[in-house]
C-alpha positions in Angstrom: -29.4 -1.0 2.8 -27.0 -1.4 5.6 -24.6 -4.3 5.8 -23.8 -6.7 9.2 -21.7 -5.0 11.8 -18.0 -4.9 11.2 -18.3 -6.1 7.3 -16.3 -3.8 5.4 -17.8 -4.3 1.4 -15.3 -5.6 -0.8 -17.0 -2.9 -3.2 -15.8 0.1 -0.9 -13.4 2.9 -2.2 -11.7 5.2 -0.6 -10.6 8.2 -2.8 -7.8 10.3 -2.7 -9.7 13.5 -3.1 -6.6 15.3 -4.8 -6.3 13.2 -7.4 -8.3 12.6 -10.6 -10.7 10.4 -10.1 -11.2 8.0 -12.8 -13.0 5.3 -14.3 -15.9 3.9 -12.0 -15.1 6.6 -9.6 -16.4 9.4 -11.1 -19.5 10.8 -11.8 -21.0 10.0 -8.2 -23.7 11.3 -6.2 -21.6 12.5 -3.1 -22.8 13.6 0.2 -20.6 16.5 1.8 -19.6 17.1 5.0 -17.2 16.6 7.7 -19.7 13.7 9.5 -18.1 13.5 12.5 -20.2 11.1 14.8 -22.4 9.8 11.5 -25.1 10.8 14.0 -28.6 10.5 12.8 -28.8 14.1 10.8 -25.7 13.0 8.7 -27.9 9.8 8.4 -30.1 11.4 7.1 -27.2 13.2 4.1 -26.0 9.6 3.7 -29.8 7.9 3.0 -30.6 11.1 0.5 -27.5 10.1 -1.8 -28.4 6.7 -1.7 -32.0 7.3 -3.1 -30.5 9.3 -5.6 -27.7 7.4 -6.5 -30.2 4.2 -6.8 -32.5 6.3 -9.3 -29.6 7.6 -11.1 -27.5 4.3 -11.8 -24.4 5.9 -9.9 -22.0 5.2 -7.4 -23.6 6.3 -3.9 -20.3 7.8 -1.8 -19.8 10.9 0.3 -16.6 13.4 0.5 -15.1 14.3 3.9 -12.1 16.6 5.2 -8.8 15.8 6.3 -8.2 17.2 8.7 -11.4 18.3 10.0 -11.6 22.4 9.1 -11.9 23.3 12.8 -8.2 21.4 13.5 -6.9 23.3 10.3 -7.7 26.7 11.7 -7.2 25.9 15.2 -4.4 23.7 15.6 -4.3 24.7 19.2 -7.3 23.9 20.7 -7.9 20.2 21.0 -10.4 18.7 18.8 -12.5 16.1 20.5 -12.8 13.9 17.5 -16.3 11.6 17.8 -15.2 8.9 15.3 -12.0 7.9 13.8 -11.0 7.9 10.6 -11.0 4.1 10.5 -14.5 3.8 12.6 -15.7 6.4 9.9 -15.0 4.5 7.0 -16.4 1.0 8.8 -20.1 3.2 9.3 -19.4 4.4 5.8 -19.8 1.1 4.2 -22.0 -0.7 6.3 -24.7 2.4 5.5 -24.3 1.0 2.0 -22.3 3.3 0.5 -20.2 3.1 -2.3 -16.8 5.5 -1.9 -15.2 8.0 0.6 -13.9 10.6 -1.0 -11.0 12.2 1.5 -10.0 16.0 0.5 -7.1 17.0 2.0 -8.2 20.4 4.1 -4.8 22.5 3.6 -4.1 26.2 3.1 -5.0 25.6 -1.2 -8.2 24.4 -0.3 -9.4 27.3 2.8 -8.0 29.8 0.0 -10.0 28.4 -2.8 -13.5 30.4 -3.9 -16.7 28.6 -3.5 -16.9 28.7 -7.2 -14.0 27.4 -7.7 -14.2 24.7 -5.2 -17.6 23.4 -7.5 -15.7 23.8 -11.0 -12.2 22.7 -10.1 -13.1 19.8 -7.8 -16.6 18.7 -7.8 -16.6 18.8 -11.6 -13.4 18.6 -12.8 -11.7 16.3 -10.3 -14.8 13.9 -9.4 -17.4 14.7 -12.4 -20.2 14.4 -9.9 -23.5 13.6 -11.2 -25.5 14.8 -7.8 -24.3 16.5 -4.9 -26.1 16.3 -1.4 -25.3 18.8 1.2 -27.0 20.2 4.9 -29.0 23.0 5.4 -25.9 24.9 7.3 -23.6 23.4 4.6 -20.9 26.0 3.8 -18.0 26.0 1.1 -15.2 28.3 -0.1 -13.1 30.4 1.2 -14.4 32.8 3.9 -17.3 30.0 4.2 -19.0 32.3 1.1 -20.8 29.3 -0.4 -24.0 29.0 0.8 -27.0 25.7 -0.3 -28.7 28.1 -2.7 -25.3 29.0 -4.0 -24.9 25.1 -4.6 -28.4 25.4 -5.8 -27.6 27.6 -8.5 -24.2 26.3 -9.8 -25.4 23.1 -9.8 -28.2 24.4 -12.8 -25.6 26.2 -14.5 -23.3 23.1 -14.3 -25.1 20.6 -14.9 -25.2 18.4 -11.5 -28.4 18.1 -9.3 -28.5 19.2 -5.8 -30.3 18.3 -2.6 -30.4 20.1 0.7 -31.9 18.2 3.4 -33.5 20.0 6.0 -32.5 19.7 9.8 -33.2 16.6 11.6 -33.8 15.9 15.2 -35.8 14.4 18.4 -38.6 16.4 21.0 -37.2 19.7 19.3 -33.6 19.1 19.4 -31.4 18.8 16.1 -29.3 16.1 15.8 -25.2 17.5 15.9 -21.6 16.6 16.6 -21.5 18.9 19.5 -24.4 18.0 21.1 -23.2 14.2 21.1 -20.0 15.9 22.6 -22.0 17.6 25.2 -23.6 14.6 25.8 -20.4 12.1 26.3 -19.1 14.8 28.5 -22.3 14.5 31.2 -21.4 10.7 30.7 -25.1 10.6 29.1 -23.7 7.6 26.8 -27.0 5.9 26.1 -28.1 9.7 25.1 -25.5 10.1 22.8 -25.6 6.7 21.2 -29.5 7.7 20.6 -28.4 10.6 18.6 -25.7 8.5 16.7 -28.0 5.4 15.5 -25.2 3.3 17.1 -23.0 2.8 19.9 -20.2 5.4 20.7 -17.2 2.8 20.3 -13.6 3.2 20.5 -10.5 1.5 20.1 -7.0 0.7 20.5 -4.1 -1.7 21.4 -4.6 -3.6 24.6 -1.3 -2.1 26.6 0.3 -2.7 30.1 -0.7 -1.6 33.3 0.1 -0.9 36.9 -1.9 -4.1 37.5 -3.8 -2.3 40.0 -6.8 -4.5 38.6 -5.8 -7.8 38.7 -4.3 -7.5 42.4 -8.0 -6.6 42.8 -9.8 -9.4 40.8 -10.4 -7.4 38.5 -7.8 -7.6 35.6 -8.3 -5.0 32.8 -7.5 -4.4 29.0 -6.5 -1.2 29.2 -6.1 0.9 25.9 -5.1 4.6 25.3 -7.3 7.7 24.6 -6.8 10.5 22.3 -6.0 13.7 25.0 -9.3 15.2 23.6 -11.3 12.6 24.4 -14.0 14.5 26.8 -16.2 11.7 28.2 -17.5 11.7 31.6 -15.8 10.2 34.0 -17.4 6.9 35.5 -18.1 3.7 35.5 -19.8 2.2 32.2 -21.9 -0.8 31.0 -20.2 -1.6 27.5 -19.3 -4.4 25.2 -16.0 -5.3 23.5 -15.3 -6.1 20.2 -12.6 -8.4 19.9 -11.8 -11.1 17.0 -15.2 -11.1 15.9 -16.6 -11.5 19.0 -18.7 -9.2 21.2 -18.3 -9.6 24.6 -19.7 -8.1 27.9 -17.7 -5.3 30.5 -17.5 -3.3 32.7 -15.0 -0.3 31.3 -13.7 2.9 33.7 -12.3 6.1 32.0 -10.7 8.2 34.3 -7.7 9.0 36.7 -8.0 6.2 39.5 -8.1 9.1 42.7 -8.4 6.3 44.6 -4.6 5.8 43.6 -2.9 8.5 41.7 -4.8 10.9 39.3 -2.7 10.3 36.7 -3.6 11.0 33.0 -6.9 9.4 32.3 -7.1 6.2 30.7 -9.7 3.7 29.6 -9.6 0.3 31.7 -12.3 -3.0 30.9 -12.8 -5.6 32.6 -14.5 -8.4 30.6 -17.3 -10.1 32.9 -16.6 -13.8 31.3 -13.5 -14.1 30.2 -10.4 -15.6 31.0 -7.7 -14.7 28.7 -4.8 -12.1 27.7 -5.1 -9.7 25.6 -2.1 -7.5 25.6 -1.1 -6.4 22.4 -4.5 -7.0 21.0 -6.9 -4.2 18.9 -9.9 -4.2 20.5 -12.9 -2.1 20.2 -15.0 -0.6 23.4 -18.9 0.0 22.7 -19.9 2.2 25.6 -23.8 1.4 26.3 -24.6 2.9 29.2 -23.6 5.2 32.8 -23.6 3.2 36.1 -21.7 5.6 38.5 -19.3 8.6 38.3 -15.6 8.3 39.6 -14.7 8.6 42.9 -12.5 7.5 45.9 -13.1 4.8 48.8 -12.5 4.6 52.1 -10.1 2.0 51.2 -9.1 -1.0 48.9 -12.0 -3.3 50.6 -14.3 -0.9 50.0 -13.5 -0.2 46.5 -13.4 -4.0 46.0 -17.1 -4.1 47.3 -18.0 -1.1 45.0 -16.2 -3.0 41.9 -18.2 -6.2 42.6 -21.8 -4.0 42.3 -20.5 -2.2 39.2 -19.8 -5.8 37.5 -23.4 -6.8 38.4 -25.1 -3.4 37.3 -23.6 -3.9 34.1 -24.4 -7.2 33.5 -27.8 -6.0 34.3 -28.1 -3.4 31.8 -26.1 -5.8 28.9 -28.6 -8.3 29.6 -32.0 -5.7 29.4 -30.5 -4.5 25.8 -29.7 -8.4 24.9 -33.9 -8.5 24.9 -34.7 -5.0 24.3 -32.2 -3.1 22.1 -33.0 0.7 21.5 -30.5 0.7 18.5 -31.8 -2.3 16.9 -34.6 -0.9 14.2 -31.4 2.0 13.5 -29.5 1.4 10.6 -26.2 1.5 12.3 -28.0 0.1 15.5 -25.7 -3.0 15.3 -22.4 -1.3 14.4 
């Protein structure tokens, strides 16, 4: 059962997944991935081990790399990362979980046989009772461990194994790089579809050119991670801030109507009168309203601003009646 948005269980562990575990800790059913995005197919990993766990009488948790493998190998390509650690670990626990186990991904680990990554960690570190993994789940070094591997150590070792089977919508699976593709386009209400929640991100309010406020339109602007491939635009979306959700307008991109500078995310809160600098707030993107673009001049753009502000309060109110998300289990994360 999934818990209210932004609760974080007092019951939730994080693990150091190079340690022992110990105590209450071990002998968990574990789903295994990376879970970047805990889009709807890693739901799907996640609601498995719960079912299982709840049979069982065990902890309910799930392991995950750090870094992810892809930054390990290829440190120099940037990795578009879908959800922070942090964000992870909030969806972690409101999906009901138990633990987050966090194995450091270093050059011991790529190295390691897939047997021995099942005897040395699964068993002798964590003691797990159940293991749940993908279909395309992989393991060990060289990516030698397969699911029926898993299958077969798991009888020989004593631990149970499910492999759930791919999981998607009119033909397409659910994946990380799809919801990347899908950011990318700006397709946000696409992507949060394939998530079960809202894309959200979030930051430290920070100063300005106050470009926006000479405008009318004063902004919280926070910074985003260089990777960060989202469509550039204009965006209906709703800010987290002090336990409060409130209505924007956000733009991510490099203001050509000014400079074309490094691209940064700027909201503008449609009811709200109030300063934010130095506060962490969180940015729920709900939906594309226009792409980015240059105006004739700053009346223009002015005019423009003022229909963006009213398209998104449009679309905020529709899903205030009519929320896709809100039969999801993460729907109101």
């Amino acid at each position: 059962m999934t818990r209210s948005p932004d609760q974080m269980s007092p019951a939730f562990t994080t693990i150091d997944g190079a340690a022992l575990a110990t105590g209450r800790h071990r002998g968990a059913v574990l789903a295994i991935g990376n879970f970047d995005g805990v889009h709807r197919g890693h739901q799907a990993l996640l609601r498995s081990a719960c079912d299982v766990a709840a049979k069982l009488a065990a902890p309910a948790g799930v392991m995950v790399f750090e870094p992810h493998p892809r930054v390990f190998f290829r440190p120099d390509l940037p990795h578009f990362t879908i959800t922070p650690r942090e964000r992870q670990m909030q969806l972690f626990a409101q999906f009901g979980l138990d633990q987050a186990v966090i194995l450091p991904f270093d050059r011991a680990l790529a190295h390691l046989p897939a047997r021995a990554f099942v005897e040395d960690i699964l068993i002798g570190r964590l003691g797990v009772t159940h293991v749940v993994i993908g279909y395309d789940f992989s393991f060990g070094r060289d990516r030698a461990g397969t699911p029926d591997l898993m299958r077969a150590l798991g009888a020989e070792l004593g631990f149970g194994v499910t492999v759930v089977a791919p999981v998607g919508n009119g033909g397409a699976v659910f994946s990380s790089s799809a919801v990347r593709g899908l950011l990318a386009q700006g397709d946000v209400a696409g992507a949060n579809l394939a998530l079960g929640h809202r894309w959200r991100v979030s930051g430290r309010v920070v100063g300005g050119a106050k470009r926006g406020t000479g405008l009318g339109f004063p902004t919280a602007n926070i910074a985003m991670p260089p990777a960060t491939r989202l469509g550039h635009g204009i965006y209906a979306a709703l800010v987290h801030v002090g336990g409060e959700r409130l209505a924007a307008a956000a733009y991510f991109g490099t203001r050509p109507q000014f400079d074309n500078g490094a691209a940064i995310l700027e909201t503008f809160l449609l009811a709200f009168d109030g300063d934010l600098y130095g506060t962490e707030i969180g940015v729920a993107f709900v939906d594309f309203i226009r792409s980015d673009g240059a105006f004739e001049g700053v009346e223009a753009l002015k005019a423009q601003m003022q229909r963006d502000c009213a398209r998104a309060a449009e679309i905020l109110a529709r899903i205030a009646g009519s929320d896709p998300l809100a039969a999801m289990p993460l729907g109101g994360a």
